[in-house]
N, C-alpha and C positions, 0 to 999 in steps of 0.2 A: 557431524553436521551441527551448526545453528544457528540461531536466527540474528540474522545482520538489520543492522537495525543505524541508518545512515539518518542524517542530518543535515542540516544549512539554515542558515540563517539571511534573509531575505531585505537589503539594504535599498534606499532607494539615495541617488547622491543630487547634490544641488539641479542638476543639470537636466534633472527629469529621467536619468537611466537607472535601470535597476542590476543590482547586481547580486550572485551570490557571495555572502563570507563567512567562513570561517565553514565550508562543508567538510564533514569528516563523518566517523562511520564505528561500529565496534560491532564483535559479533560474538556472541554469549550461547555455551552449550545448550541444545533443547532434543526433549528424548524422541525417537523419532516417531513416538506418535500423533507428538505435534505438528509433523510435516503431513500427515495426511495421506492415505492412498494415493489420491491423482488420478482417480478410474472412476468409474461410473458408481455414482453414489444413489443410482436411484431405487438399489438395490441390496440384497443382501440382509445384513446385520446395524439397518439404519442409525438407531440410535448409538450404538458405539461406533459405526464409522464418521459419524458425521458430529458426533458428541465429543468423543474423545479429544481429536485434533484440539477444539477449541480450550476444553478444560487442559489439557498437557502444558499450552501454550502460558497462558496464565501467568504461571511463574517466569515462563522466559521471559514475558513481554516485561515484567516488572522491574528483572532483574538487567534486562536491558537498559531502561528508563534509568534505573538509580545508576548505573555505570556509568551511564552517557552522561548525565548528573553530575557527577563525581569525578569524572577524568577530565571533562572540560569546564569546567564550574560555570554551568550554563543557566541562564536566570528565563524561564521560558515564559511567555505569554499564550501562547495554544501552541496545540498540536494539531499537527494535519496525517491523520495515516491511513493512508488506501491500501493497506492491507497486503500478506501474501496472498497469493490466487490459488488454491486450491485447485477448482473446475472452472473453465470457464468456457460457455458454450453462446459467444455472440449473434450467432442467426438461430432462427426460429427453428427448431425442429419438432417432428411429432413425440409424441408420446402421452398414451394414456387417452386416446382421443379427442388431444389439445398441441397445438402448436404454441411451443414458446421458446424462448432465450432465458438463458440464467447465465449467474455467475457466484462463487460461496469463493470468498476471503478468510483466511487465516487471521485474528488480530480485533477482540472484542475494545472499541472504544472506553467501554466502563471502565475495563480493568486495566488499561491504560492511563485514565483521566485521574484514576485511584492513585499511581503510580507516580505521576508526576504532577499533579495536584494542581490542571490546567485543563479548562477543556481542550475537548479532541473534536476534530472534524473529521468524519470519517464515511462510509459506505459509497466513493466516489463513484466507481464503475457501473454499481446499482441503480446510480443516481442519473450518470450517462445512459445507460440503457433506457431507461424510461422516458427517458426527454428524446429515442429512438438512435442514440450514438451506438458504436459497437465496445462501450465499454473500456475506454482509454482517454480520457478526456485530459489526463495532467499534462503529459508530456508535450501536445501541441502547446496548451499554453504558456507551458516554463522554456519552451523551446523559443516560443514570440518574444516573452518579456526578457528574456537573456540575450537572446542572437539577432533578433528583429534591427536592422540597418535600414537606414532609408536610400543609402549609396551603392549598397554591396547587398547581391542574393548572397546564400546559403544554402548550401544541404548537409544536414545532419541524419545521425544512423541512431536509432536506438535498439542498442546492445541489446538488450532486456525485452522486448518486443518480438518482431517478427523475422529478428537474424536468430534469432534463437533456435 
């Protein structure tokens, strides 16, 4: 396993359409304590279940950055990374005598921004939740600015969501 770590580069052309170029992708070994449980973290061995992940990660993410760097001699201006999703639990539920919604990402912005020496925009879904979304806020948008016709519907599937 490890951690894929994809890219594009986000063009806009005279005519006012935006397009993607030049997407592409690599994926760089990470030990699997990077990946995380995926269970219920609100419990157990806290600190190393929910510490670990991130610290393991660290060097992947870095070493993803310089690759991606390096294989495509890419001159970056920021980064945007919404993270892998560890847990993510978008309606409210109990616990602890409080009703809430969470969500914990794989993939600290710092140690990204360290990496490719640009800032990062990061904690999206965190950021959807609180504005009351269920924590997926990219994919409609990159779905508008790419596929949005004013002639022709569309429907599109996202892989990586809720066919999973």
């Amino acid at each position: 396993m490890g951690l894929t770590w994809p890219w594009c580069g986000l063009r806009r052309k005279a005519e006012g359409k935006t397009y993607a170029a030049g997407a592409r992708g690599i994926c760089v070994p990470c030990p699997a304590a990077a990946r995380g449980s995926g269970g219920d973290e609100r419990d157990g061995d806290v600190n190393g279940r929910v510490g670990a992940p991130q610290l393991e990660a660290r060097p992947c993410l870095r070493e993803a950055v310089n690759a991606t760097l390096k294989r495509h001699a890419l001159k970056l201006d920021l980064v945007g990374c919404h993270g892998q999703t560890l847990y993510h639990q978008p309606r409210a539920e109990s616990y602890a005598g409080r009703r809430f919604a969470c969500t914990w990402q794989l993939g600290e912005a710092a140690a990204i921004a360290a990496a490719a020496g640009v800032p990062v925009v990061s904690n999206f879904r965190p950021a959807d939740m609180f504005a009351g979304g269920q924590g997926a806020p990219l994919v409609p948008l990159l779905d508008y600015v790419l596929f949005a016709d004013p002639r022709r519907g569309r429907v599109l599937q996202n892989i990586g969501g809720i066919a999973t």
